[in-house]
C-alpha positions in Angstrom: 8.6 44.6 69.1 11.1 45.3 66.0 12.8 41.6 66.7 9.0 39.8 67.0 8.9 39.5 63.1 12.5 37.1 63.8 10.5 34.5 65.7 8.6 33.3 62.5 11.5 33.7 60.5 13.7 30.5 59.3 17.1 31.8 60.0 19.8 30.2 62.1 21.1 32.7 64.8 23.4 30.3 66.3 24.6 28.4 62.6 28.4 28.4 63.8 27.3 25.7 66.7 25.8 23.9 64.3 28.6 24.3 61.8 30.9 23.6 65.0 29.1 20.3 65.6 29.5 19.1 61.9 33.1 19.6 61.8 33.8 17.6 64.8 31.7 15.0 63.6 33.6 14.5 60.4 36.9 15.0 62.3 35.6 11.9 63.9 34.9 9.9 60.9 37.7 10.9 58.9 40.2 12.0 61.3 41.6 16.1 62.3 42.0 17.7 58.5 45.2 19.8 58.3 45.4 23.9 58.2 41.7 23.7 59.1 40.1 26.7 60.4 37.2 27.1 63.1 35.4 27.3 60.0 33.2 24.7 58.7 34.9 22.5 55.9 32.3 20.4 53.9 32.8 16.5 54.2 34.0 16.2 50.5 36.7 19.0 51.3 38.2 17.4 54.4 38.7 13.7 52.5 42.7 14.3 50.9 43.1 12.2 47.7 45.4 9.3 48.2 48.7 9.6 47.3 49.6 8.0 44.2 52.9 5.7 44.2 55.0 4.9 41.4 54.3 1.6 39.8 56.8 -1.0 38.9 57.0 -2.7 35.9 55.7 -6.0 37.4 52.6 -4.0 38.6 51.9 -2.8 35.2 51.9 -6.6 34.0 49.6 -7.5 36.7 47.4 -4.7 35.7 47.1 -5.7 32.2 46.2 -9.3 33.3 43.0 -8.1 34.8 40.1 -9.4 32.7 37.1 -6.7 33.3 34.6 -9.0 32.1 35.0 -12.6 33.8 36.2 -15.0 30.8 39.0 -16.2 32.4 37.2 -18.6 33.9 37.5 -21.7 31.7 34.7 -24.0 33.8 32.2 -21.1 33.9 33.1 -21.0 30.1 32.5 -24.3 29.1 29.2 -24.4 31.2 27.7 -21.4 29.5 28.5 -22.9 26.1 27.3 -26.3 26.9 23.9 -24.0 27.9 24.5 -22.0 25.1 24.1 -25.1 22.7 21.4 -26.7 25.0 19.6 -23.7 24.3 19.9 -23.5 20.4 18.8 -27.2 20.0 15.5 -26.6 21.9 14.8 -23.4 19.5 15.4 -25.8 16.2 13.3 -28.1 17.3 10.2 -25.9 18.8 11.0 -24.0 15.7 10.3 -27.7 13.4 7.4 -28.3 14.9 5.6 -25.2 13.9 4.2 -25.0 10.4 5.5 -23.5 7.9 3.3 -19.9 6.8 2.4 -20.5 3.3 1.7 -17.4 0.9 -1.8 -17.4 -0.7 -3.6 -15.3 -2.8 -7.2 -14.8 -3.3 -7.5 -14.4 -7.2 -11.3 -13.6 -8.9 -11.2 -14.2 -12.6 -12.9 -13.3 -15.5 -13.8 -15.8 -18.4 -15.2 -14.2 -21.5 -16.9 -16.9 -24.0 -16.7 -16.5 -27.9 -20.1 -15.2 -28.1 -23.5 -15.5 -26.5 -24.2 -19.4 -28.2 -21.2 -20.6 -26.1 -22.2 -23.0 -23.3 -21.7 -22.0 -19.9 -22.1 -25.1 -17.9 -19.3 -26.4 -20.3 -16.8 -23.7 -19.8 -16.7 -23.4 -16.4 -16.9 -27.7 -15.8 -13.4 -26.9 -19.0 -12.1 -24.5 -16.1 -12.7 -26.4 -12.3 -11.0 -29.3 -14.9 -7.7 -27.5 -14.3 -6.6 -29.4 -11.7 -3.0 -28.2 -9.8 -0.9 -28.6 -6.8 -1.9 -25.5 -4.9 -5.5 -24.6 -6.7 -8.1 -24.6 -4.9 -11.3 -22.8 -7.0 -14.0 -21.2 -5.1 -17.5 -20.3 -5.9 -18.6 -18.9 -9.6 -21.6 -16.7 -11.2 -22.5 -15.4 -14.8 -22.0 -12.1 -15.2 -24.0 -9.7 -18.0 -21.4 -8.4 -20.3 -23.9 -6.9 -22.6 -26.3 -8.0 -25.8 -26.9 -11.3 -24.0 -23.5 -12.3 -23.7 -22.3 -13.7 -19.9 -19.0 -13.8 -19.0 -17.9 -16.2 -16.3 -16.7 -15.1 -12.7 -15.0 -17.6 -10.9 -12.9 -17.2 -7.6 -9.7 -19.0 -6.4 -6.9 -19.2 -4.1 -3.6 -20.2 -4.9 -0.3 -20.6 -3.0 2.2 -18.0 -4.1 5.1 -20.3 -4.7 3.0 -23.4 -7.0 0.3 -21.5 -8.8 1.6 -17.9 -10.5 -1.2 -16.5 -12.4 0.6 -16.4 -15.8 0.5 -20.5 -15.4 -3.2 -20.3 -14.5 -4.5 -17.9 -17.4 -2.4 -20.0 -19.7 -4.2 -23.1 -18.7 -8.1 -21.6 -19.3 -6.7 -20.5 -22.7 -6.0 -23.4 -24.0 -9.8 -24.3 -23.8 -9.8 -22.4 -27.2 -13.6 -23.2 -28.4 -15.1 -21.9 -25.5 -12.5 -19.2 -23.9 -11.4 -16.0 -26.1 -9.5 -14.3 -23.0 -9.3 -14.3 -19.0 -8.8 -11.3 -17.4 -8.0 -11.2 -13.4 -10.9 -9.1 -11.8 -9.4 -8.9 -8.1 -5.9 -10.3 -6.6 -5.4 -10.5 -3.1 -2.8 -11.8 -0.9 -4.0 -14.0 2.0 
């Protein structure tokens, strides 16, 4: 009853048949393994390292001519360059087709008139008559500045590399008897 509790146990009473079997096995494979014991040798034990001869000189040479990565080949060369180009030309010209991103800002600006006899109609028609490559103006309204003078709010987009905003402030100035200054009330990039 004491060797019961050995039944459910997972232990090898008989491992050296096992072992036994192995080392036969590999003896097969890999041929008897000298000085070896009943014993059981693993498989990476039993494989010898091959013996290393002495190299000539002419086997160094070859050894150096070895090219690791494959250019040597001077048709597989040409091929991948002719693909190489063929490949390139199609980019440039997929790459021409598409249009070109332009930079554009949203810019609201303020217009403040002389005083409150100025007329409005007239200085914003003196503003939209600013005419440039790259201006495009937007919608406008009269704002309340205070003691019944209206300053004029007037929105427009430009593109970045035509229409900088020192150019476009100069411009409105010049429209001196109906425009004392312009101030920029928002900038945004597009």
């Amino acid at each position: 009853m004491a060797t019961n509790f050995l039944v459910h146990e997972k232990i090898w009473f008989d491992k050296f048949k096992y072992d036994d079997a192995e080392r036969k096995f590999y003896e097969q494979m890999n041929g008897p393994v000298a000085g070896a014991s009943r014993q059981h040798v693993s498989p990476m034990r039993q494989v010898e390292p091959p013996a290393k001869k002495a190299a000539t000189p002419a086997e160094d040479d070859e050894d150096n001519d070895i090219d690791l990565f494959g250019s040597g080949d001077e048709e597989e060369d040409k091929e991948a360059a002719r693909l190489r180009e063929e490949r390139l030309r199609q980019y440039a010209e997929k790459k021409a087709k598409k249009p070109l991103l332009v930079a554009k800002s949203s810019i609201l600006l303020d217009v403040k008139p002389w005083d409150d006899e100025t007329d409005m109609a007239q200085l914003e028609a003196c503003v939209r008559s600013i005419q440039l490559d790259g201006l495009v103006w937007g919608g406008s309204q009269l704002v309340p500045v205070g003691y019944g003078i209206r300053k004029l709010r007037i929105q427009c987009v430009v593109e970045d590399d035509k229409v900088g905003t020192d150019l476009l402030e100069e411009q409105i100035t010049k429209f001196e008897e109906h425009v004392q200054s312009v101030d920029i009330a928002a900038f945004n990039k597009i």
